[in-house]
N, CA and C of each residue as an Amber inpcrd file, in Angstrom:
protein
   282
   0.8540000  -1.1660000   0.0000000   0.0000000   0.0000000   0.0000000
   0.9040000   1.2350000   0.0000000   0.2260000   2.4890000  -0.7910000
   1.2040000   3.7450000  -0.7590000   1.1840000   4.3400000   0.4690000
   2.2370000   5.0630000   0.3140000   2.6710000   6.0440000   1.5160000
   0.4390000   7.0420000   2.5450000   0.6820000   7.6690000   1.2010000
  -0.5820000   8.3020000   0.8790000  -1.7990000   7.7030000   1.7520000
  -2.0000000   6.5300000   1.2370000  -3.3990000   5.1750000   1.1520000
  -2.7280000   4.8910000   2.8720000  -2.0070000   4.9470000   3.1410000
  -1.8030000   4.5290000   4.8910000  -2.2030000   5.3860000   5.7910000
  -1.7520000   6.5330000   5.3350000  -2.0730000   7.9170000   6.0820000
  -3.8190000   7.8780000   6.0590000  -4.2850000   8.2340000   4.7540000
  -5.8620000   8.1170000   4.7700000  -6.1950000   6.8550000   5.5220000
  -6.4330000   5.8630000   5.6940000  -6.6860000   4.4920000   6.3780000
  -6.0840000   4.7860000   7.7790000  -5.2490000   5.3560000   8.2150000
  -5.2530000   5.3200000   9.5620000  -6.3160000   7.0040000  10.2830000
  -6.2080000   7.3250000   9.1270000  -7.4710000   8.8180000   9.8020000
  -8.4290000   8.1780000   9.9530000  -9.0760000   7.1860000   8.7640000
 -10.2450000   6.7000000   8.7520000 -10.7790000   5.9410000   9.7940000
  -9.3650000   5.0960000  10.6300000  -9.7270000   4.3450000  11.5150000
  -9.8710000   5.0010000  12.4760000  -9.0110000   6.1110000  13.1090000
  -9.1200000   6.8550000  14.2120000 -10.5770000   7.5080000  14.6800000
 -10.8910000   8.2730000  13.0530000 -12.5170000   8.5830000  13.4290000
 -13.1220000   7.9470000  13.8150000 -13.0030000   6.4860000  12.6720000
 -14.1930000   5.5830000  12.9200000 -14.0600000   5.0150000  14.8200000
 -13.3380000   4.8490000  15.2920000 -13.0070000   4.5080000  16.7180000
 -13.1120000   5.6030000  17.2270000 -13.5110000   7.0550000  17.3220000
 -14.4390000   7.6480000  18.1680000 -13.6210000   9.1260000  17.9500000
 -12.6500000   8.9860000  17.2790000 -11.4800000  10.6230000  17.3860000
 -12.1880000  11.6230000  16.4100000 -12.5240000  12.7240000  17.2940000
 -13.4420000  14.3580000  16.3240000 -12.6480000  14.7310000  15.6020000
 -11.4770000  14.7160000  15.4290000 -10.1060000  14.1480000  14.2510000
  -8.7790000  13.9970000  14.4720000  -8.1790000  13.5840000  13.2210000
  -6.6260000  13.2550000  13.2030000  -5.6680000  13.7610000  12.6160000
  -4.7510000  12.9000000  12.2330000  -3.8670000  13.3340000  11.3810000
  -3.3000000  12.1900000  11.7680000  -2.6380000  11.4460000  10.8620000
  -1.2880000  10.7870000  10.3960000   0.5750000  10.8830000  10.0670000
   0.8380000  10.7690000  10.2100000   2.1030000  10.5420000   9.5310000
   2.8220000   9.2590000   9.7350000   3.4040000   8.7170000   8.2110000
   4.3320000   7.7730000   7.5300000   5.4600000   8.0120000   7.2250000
   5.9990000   7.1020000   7.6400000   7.6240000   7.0130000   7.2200000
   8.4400000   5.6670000   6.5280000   8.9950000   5.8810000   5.6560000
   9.6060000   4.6640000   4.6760000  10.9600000   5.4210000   4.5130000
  11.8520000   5.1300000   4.8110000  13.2190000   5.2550000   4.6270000
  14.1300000   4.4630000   4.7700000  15.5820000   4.5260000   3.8040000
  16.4130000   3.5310000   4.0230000  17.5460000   4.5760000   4.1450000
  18.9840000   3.6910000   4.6990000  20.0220000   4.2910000   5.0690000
  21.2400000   3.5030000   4.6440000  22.0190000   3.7810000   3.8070000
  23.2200000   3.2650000   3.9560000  24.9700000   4.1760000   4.5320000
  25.3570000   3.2380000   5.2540000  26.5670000   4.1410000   6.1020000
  27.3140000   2.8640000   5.7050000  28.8570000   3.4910000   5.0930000
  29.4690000   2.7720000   4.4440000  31.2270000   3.4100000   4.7260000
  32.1280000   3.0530000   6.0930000  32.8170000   3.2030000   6.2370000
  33.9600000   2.4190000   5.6580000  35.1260000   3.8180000   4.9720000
  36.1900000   3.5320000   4.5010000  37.6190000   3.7140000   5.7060000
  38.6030000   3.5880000   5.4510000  39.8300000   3.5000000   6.1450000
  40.6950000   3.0260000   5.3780000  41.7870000   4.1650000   4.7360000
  42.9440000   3.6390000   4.2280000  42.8310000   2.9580000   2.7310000
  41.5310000   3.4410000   2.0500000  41.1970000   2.8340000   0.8740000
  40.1530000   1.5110000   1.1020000  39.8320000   1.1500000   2.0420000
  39.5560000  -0.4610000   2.3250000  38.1220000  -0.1640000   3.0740000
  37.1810000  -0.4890000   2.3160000  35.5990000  -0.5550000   3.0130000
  36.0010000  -1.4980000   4.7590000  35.7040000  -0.6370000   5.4770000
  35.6820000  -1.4580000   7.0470000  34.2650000  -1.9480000   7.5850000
  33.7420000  -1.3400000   7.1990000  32.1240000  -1.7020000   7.2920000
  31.1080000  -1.1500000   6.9710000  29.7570000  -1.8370000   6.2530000
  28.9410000  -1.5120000   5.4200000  27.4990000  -1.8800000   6.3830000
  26.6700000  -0.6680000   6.4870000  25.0370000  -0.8470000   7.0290000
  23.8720000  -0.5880000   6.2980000  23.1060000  -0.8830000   5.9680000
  22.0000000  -0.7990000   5.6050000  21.3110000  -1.0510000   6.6330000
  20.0230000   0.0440000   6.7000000  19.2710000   0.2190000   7.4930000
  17.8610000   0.2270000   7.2360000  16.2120000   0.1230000   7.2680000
  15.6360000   0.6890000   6.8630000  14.5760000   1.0230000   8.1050000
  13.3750000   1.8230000   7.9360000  13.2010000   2.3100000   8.7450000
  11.2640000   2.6330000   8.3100000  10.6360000   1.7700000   8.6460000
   9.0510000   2.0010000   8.3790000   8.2000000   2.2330000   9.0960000
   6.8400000   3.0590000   9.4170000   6.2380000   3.4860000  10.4530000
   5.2700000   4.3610000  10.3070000   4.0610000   4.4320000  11.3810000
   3.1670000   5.4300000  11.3250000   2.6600000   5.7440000  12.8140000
   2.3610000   7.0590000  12.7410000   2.6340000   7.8090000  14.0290000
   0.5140000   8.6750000  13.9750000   0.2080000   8.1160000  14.7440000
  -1.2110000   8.6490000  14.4220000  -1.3280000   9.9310000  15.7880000
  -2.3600000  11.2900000  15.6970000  -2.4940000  11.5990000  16.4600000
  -4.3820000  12.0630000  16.3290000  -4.6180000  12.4750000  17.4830000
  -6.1090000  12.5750000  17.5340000  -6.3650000  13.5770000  18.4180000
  -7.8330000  13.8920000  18.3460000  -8.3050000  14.7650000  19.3690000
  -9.6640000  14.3180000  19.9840000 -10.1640000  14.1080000  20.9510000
 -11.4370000  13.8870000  21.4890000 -11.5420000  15.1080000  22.7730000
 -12.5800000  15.9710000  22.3530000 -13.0760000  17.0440000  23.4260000
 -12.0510000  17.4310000  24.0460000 -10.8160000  17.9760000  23.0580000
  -9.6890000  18.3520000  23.7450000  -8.9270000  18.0350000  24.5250000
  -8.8600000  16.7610000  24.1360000  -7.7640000  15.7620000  24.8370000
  -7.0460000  15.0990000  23.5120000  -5.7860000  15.0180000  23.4040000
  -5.3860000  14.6470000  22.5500000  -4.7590000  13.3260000  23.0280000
  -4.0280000  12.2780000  21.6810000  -3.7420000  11.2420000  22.3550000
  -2.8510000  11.0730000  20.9350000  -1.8310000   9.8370000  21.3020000
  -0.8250000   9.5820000  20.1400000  -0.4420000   8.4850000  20.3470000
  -0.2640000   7.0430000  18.8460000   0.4490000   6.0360000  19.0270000
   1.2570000   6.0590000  17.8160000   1.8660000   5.2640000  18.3690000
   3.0050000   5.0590000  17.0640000   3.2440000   3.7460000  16.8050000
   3.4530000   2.6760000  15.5690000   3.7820000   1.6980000  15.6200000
   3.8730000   1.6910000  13.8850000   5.0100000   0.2770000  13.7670000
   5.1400000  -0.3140000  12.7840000   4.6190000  -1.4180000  11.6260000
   3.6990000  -1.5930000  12.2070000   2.6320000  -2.8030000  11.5810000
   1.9460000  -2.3300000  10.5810000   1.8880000  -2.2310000   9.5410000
   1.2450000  -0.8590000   8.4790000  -0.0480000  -1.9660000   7.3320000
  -0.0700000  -3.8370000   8.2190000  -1.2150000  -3.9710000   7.9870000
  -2.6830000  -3.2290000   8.0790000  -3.6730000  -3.8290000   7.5760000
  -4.5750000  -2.9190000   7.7360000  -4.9800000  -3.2890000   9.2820000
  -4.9820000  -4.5250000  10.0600000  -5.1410000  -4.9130000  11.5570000
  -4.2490000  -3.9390000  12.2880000  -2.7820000  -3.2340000  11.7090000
  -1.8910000  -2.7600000  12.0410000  -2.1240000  -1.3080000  12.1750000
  -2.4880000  -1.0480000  11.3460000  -3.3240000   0.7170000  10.9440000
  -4.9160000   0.7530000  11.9510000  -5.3060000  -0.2810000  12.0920000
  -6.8120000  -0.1240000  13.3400000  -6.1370000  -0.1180000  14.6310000
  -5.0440000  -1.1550000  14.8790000  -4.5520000  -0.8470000  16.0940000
  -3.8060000   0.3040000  16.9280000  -2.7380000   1.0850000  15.8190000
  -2.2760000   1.9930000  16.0770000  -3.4530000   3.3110000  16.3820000
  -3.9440000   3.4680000  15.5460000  -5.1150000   3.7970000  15.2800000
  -6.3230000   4.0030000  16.8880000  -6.4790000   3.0310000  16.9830000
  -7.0860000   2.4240000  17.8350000  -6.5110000   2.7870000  19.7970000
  -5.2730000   2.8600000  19.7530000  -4.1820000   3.3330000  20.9620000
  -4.1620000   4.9820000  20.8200000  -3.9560000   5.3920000  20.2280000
  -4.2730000   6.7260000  19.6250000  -5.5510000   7.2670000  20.5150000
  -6.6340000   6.5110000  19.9370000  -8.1200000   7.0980000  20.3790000
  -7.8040000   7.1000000  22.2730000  -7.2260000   5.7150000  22.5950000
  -7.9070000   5.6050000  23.9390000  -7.1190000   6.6040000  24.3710000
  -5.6570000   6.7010000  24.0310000  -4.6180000   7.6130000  24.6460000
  -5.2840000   9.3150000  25.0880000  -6.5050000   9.4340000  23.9160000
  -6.4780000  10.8670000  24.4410000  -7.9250000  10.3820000  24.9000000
  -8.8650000   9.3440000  25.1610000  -9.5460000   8.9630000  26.3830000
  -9.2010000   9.6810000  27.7300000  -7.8860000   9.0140000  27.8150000
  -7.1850000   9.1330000  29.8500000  -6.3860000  10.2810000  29.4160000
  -6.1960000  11.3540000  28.4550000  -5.4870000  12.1940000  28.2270000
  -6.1640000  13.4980000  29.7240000  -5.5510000  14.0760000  30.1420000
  -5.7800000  15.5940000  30.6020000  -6.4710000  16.7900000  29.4140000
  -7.7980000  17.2850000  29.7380000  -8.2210000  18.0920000  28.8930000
  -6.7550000  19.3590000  28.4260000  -6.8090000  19.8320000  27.4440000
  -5.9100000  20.8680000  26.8410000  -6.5320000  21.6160000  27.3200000
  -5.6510000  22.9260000  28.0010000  -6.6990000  24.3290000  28.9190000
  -6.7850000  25.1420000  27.5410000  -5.7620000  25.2110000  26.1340000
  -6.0740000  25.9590000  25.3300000  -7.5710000  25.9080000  24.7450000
């Protein structure tokens, strides 16, 4: 699934689980660090790095999860931690 299509699907879930709204953000990145010495590769990393970070609001309590599972069970759950988080959240005095 695209970057895009994750973000929408995890708003969708947040509402649908009770949040007056959200926002998303995704992350897909890779890394390579590739140390030389003296002409001679010493060591080579590849890294990569995938994720979605949901946040919400209910009656001015906000709440936030983050996780890596970017199934769609994966996107309800994060999703889903999100909502309750701003459940037991402290109202915002703003």
């Amino acid at each position: 699934m695209e970057l895009a299509k994750i973000a929408e699907r995890a708003v969708e879930a947040a509402t649908a689980a009770g949040a007056g709204d959200a926002e998303a953000y995704v992350q897909d990145s890779v890394g390579r660090e590739i140390r030389v010495f003296d002409g001679e590769v010493e060591s080579l990393t590849d890294a990569g790095q995938r994720g979605l970070g949901v946040r919400c609001w209910i009656d001015h309590r906000s709440g936030y999860a983050y996780g890596t599972d970017l199934t769609e069970d994966g996107l309800r759950d994060i999703a889903a931690s999100a909502v309750e988080a701003a459940r037991v959240a402290d109202p915002d005095e703003f």
